[in-house]
Backbone as a printed PyTorch tensor [residue, N CA C, xyz], in Angstrom:
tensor([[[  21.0610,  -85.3880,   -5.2550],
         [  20.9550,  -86.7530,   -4.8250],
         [  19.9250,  -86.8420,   -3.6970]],

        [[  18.7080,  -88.1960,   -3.9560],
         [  18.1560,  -88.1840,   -3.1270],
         [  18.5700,  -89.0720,   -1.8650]],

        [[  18.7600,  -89.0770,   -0.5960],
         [  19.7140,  -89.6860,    0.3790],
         [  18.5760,  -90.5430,    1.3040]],

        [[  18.4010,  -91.9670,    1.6220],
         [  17.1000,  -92.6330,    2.7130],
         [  19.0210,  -92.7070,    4.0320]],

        [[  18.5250,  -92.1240,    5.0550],
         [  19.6400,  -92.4780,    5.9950],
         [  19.2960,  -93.9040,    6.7550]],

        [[  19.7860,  -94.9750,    7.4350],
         [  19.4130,  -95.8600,    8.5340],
         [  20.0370,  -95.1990,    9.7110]],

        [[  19.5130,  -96.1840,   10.4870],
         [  20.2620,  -95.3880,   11.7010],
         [  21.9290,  -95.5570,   12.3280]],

        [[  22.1810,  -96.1830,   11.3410],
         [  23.5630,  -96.6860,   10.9870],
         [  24.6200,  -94.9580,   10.7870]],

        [[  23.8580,  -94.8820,   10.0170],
         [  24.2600,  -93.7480,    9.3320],
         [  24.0910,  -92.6490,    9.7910]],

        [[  22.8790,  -92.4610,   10.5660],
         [  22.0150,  -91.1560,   11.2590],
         [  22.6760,  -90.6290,   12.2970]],

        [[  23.4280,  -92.2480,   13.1750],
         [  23.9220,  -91.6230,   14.3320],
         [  25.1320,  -91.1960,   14.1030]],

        [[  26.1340,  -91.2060,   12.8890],
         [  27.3570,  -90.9480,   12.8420],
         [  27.1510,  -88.6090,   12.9180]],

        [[  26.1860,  -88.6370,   12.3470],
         [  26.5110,  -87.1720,   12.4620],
         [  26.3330,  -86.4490,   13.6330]],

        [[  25.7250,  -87.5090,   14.5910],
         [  25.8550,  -86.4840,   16.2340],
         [  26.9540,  -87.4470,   16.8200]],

        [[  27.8150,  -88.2210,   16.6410],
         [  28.7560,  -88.2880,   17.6160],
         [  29.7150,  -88.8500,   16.4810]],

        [[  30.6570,  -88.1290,   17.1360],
         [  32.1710,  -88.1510,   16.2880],
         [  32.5940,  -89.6100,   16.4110]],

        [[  32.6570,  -90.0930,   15.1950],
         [  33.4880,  -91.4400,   14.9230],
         [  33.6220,  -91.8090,   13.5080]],

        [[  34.5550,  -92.5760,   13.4990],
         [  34.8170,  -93.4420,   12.0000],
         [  33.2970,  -93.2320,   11.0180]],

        [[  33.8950,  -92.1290,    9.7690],
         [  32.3960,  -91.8780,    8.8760],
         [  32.0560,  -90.6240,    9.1110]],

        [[  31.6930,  -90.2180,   10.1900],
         [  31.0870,  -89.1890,   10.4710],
         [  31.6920,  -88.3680,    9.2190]],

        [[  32.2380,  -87.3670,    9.2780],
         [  32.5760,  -86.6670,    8.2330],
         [  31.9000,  -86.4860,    7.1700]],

        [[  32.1430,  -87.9630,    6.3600],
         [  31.3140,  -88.1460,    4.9990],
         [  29.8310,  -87.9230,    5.5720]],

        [[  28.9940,  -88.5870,    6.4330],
         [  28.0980,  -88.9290,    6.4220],
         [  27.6130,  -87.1100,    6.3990]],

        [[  28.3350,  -86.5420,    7.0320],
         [  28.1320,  -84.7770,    7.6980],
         [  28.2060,  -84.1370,    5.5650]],

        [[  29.2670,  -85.0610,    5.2340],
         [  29.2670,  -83.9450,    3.7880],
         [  28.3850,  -84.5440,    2.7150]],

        [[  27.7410,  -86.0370,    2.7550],
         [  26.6030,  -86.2970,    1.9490],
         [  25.3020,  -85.3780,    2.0500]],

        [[  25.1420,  -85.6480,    3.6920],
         [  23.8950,  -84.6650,    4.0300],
         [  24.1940,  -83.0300,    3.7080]],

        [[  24.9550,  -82.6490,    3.4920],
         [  24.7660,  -81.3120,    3.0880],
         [  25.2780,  -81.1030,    1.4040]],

        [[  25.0500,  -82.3420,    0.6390],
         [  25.4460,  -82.8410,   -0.5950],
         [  23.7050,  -82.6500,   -1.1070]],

        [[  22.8940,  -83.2920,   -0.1790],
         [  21.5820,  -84.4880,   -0.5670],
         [  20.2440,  -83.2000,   -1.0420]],

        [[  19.6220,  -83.5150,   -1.7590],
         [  18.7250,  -82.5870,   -2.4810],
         [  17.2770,  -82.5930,   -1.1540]],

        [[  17.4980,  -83.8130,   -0.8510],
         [  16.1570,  -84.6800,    0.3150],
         [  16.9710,  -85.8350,    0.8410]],

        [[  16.3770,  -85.6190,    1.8490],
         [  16.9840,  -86.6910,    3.6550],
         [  15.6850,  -87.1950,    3.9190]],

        [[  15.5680,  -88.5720,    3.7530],
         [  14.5910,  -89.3300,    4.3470],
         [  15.2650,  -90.5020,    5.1470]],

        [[  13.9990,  -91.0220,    6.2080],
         [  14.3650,  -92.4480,    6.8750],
         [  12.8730,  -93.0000,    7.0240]],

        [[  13.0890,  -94.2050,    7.6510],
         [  11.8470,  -94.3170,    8.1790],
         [  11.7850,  -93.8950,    9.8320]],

        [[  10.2810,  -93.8870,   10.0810],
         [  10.3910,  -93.3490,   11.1520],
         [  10.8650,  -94.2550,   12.8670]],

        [[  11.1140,  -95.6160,   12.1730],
         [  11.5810,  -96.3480,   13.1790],
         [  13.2720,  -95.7670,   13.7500]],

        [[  13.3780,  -95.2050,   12.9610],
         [  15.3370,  -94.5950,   13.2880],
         [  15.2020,  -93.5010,   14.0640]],

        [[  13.9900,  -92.9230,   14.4480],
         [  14.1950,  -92.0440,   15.5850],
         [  14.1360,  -92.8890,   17.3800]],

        [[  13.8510,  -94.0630,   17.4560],
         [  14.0430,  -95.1790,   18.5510],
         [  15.3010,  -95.4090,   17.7270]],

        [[  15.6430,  -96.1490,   17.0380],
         [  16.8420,  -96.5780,   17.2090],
         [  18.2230,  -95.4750,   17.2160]],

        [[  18.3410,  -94.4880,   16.8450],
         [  19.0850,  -93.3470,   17.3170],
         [  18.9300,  -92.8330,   18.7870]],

        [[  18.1470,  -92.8830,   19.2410],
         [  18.0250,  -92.7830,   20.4340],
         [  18.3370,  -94.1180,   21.7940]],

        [[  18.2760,  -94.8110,   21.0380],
         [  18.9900,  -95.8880,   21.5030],
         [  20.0730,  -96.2310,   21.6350]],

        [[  21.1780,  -95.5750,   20.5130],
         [  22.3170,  -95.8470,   20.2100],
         [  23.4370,  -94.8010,   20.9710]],

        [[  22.2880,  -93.5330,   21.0690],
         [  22.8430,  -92.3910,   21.8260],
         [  23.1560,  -93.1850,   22.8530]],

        [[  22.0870,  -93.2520,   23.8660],
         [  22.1830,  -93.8320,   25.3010],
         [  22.9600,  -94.6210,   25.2330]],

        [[  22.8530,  -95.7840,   24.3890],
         [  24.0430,  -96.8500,   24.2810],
         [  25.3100,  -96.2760,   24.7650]],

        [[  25.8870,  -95.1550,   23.6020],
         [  27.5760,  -94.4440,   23.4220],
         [  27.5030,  -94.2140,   24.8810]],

        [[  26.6710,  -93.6120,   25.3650],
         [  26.5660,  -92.9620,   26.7720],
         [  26.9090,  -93.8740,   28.0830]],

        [[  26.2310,  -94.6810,   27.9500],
         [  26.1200,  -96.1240,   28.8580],
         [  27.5030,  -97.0530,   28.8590]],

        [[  27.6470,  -97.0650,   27.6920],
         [  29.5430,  -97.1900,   27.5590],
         [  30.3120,  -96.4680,   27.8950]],

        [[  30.0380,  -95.1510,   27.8170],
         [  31.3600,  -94.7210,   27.9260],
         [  32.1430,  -93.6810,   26.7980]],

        [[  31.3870,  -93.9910,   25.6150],
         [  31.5590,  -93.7280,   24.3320],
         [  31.9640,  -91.9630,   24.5120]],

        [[  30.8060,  -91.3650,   24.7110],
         [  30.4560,  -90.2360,   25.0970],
         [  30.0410,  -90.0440,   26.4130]],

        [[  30.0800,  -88.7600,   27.0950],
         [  29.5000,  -88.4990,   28.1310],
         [  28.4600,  -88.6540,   28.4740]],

        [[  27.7610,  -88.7100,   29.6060],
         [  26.1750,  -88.5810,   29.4570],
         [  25.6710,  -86.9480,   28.6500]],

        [[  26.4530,  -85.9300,   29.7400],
         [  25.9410,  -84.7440,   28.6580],
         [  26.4070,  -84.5420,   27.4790]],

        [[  27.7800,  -85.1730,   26.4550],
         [  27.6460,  -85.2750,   25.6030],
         [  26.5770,  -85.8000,   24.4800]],

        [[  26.0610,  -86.8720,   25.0190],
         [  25.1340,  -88.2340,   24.7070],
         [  23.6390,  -87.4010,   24.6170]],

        [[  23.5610,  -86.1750,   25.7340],
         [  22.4020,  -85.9160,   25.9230],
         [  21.7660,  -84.8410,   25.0550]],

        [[  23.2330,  -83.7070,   24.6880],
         [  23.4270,  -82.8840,   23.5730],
         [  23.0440,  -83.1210,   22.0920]],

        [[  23.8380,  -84.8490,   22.1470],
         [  23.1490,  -85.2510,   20.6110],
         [  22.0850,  -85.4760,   20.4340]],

        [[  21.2840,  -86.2250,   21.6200],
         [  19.9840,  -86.3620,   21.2960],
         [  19.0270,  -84.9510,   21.3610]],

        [[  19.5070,  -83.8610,   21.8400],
         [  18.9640,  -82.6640,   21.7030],
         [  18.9870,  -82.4170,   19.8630]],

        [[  20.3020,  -82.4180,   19.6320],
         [  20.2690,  -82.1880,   17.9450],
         [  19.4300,  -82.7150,   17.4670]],

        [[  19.4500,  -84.3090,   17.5120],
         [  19.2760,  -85.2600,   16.5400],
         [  17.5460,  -85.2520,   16.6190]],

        [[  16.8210,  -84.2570,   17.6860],
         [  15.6640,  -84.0830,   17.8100],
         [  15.2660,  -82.9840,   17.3660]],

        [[  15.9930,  -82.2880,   17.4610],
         [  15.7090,  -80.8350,   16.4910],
         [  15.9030,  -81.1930,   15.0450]],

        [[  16.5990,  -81.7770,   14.9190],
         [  16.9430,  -82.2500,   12.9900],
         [  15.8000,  -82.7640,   12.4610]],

        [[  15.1490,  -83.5980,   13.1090],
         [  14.2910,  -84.6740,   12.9020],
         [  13.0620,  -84.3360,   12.2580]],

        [[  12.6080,  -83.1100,   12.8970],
         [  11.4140,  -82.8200,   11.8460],
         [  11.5470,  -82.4370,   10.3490]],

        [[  12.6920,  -82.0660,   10.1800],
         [  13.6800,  -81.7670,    8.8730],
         [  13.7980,  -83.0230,    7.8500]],

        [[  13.9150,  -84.1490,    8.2750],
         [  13.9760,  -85.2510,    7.8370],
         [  12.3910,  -85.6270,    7.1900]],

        [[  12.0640,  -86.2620,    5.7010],
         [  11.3850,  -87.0430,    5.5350],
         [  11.1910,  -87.7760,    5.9470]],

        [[  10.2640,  -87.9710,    6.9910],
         [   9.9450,  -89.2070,    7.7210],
         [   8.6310,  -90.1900,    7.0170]],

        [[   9.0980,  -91.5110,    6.5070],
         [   8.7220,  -92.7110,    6.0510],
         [   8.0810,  -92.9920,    7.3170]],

        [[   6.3620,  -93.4380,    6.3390],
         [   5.6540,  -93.8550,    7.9330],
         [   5.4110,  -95.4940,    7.1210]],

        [[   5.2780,  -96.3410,    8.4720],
         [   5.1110,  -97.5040,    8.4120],
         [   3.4340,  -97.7150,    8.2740]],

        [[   3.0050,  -99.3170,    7.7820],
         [   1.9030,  -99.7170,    7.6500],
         [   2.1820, -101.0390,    7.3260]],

        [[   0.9490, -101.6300,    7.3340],
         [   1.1730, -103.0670,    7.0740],
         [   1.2880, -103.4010,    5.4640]],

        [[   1.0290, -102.7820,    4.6950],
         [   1.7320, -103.2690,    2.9240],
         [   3.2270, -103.0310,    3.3120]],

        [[   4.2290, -102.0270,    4.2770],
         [   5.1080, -101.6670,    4.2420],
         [   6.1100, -102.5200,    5.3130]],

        [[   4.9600, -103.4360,    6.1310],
         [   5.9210, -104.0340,    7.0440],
         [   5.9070, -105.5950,    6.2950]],

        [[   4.7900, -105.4820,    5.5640],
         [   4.7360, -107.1940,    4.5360],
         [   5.7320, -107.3430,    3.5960]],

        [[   5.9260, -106.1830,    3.3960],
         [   6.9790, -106.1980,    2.2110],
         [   8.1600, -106.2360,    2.4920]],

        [[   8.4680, -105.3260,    4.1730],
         [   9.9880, -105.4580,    4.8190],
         [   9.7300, -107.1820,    5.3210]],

        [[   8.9080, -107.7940,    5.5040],
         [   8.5030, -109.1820,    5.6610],
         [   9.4500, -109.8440,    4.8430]],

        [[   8.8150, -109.8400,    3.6760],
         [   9.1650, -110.5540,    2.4280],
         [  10.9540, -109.8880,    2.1590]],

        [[  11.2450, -109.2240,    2.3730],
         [  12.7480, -108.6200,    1.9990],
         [  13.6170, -109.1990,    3.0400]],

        [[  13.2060, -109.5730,    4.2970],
         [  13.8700, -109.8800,    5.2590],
         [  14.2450, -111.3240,    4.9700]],

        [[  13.0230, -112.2400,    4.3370],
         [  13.0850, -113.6030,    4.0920],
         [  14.3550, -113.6210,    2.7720]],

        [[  14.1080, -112.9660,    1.7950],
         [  14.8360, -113.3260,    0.7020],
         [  16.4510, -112.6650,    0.5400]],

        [[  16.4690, -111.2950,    1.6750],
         [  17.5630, -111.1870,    1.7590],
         [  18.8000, -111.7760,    3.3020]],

        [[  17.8710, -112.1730,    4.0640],
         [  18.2540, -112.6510,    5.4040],
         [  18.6420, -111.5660,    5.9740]],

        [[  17.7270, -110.8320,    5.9810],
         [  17.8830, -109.4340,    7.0040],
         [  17.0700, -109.6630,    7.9890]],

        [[  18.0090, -108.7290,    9.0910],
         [  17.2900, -108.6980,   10.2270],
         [  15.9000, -107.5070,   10.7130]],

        [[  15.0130, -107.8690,   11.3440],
         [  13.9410, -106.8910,   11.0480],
         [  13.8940, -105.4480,   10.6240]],

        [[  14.4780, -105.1040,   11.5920],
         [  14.7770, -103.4870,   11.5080],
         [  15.3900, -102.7240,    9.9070]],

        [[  16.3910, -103.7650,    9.5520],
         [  16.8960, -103.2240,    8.4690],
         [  16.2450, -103.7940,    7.4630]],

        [[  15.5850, -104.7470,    7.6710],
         [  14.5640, -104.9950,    6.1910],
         [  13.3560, -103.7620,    6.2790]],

        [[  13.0420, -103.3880,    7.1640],
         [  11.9640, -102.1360,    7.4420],
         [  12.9710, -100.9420,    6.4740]],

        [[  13.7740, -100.9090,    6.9880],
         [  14.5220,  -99.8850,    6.3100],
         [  14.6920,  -99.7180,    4.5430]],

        [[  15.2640, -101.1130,    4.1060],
         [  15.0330, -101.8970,    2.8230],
         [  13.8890, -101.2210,    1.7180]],

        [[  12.5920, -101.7010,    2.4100],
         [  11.4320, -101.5190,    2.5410],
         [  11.1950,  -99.9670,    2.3050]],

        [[  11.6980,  -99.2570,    2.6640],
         [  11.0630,  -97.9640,    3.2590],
         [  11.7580,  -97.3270,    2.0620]],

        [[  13.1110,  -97.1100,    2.0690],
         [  13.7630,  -96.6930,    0.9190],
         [  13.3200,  -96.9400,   -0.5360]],

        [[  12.9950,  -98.3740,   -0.8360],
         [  12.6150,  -98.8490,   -2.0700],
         [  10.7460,  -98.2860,   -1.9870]],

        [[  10.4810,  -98.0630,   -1.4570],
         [   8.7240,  -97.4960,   -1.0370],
         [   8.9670,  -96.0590,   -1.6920]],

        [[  10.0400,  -95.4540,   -1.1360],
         [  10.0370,  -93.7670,   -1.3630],
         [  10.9350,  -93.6850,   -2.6370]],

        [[  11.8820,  -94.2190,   -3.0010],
         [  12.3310,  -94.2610,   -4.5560],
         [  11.2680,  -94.5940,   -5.5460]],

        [[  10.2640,  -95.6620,   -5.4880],
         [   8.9830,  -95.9200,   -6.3930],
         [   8.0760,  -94.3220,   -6.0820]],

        [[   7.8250,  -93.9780,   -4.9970],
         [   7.4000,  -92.8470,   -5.1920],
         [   7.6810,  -91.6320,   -6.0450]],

        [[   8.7010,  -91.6540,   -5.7620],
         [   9.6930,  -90.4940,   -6.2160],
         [   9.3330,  -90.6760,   -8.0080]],

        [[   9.6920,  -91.6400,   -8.5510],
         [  10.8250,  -92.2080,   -9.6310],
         [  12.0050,  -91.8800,  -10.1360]],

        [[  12.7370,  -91.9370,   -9.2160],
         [  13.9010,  -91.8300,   -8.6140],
         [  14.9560,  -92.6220,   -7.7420]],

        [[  16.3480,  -92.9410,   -8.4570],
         [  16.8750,  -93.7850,   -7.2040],
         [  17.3110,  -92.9680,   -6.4590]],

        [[  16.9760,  -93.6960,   -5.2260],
         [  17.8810,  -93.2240,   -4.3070],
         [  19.2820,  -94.0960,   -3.4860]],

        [[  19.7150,  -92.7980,   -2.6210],
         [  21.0530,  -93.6200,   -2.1870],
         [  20.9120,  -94.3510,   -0.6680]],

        [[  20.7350,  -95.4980,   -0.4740],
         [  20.6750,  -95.5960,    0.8340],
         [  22.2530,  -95.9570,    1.7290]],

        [[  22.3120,  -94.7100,    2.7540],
         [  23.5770,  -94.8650,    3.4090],
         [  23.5180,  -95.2650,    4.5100]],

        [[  24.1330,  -96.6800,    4.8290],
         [  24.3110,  -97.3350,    5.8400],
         [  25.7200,  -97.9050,    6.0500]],

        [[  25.9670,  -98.3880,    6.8700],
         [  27.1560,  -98.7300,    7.3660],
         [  26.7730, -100.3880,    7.9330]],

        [[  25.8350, -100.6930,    7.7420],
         [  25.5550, -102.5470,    7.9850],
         [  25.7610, -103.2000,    6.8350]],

        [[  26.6840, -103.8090,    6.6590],
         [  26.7100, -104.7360,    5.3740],
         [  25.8450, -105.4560,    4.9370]],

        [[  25.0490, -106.0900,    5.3620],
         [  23.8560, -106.8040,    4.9940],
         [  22.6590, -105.4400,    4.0140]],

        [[  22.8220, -105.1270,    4.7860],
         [  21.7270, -104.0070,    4.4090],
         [  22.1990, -103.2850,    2.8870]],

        [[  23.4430, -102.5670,    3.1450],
         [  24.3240, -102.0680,    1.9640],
         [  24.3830, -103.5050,    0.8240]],

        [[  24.5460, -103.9340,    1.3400],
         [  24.3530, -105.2660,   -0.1020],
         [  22.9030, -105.6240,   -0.7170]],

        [[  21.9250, -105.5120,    0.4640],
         [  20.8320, -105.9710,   -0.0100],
         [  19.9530, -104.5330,   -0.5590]],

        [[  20.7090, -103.6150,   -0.2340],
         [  20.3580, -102.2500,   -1.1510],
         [  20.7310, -102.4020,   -2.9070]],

        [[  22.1020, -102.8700,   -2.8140],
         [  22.4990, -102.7880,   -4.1470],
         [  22.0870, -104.2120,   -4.8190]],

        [[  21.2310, -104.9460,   -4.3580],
         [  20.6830, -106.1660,   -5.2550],
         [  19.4180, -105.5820,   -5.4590]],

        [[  18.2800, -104.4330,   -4.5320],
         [  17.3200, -104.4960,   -5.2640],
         [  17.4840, -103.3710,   -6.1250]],

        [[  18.1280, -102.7930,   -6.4500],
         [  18.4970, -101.5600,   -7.3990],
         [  18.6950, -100.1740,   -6.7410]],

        [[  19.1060, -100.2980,   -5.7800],
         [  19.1510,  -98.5100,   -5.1130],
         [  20.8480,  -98.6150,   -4.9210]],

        [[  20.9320,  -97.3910,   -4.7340],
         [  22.2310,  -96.8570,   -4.9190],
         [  22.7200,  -96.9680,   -3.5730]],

        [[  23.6590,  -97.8010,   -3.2560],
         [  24.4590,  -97.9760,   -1.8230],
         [  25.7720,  -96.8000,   -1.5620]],

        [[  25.3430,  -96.2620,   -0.1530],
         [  26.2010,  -95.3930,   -0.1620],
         [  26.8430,  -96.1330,    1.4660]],

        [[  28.4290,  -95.8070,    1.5910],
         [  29.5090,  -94.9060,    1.1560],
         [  29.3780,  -96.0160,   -0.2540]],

        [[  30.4050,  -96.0910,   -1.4130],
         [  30.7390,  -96.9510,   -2.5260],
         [  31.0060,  -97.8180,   -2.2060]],

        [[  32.0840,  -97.8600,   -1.4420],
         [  32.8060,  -99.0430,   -1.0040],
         [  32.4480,  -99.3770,    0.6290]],

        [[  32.2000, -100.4740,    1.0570],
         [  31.3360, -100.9950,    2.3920],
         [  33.5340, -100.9760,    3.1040]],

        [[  32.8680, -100.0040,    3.9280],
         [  34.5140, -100.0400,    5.2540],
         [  34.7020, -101.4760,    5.4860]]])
């Protein structure tokens, strides 16, 4: 299985919460791990976030982003351009997504046409997971929590 992660999804495997697990046994399921490359800011964002709350420690918080930076070159990283942000454009309008995850949208359906291949995109935003499974890619977990 080919797997596009968001960062929905990305951050569940460095900090323990609701998902994690699966998200830990897809990725070591997945043939290829791609994202785009905007999910290395927003994982890093989300770290600090857990951190800034409370979620995690700071040196917990700081540990993951150590991983989640070592992982990263490991990851297919989807690069952006303007056919790729016109098109997360246009996906954002028709699915009422919000930027980031129409980039994502975008990026997945970019690297499945590459491929010819579906792929699974695993997220945990409902919007996104729905507007995965209307343009034909495979929404992962099955069922939206």
């Amino acid at each position: 299985m080919i797997v596009y992660l968001d960062a929905s999804a990305l951050v569940k495997r460095y900090v323990a919460e609701a998902g994690s697990p699966q998200v830990e046994a897809l990725i070591n399921e997945a043939q290829a791990i791609g994202t785009a490359v905007i999910s290395r800011a927003e994982v890093a964002a989300a770290l600090a976030r857990a951190a800034r709350i409370g979620l995690v420690t700071h040196e917990a918080g700081a540990k993951a982003l150590q991983a989640f930076n070592a992982d990263w070159e490991h990851l297919v990283r989807l690069q952006l351009g303007e056919p790729l942000v016109a098109r997360a454009a246009a996906l954002a309008w028709e699915h009422g997504l919000r930027g980031y995850d129409s980039v994502h949208l975008a990026s997945a359906l970019a690297w499945s046409e590459s491929l010819g291949e579906t792929v699974a995109v695993a997220t945990y935003d409902r919007e996104l997971w729905r507007s995965a499974q209307a343009s034909g890619l495979s929404a992962w977990p099955a069922a939206m929590p």
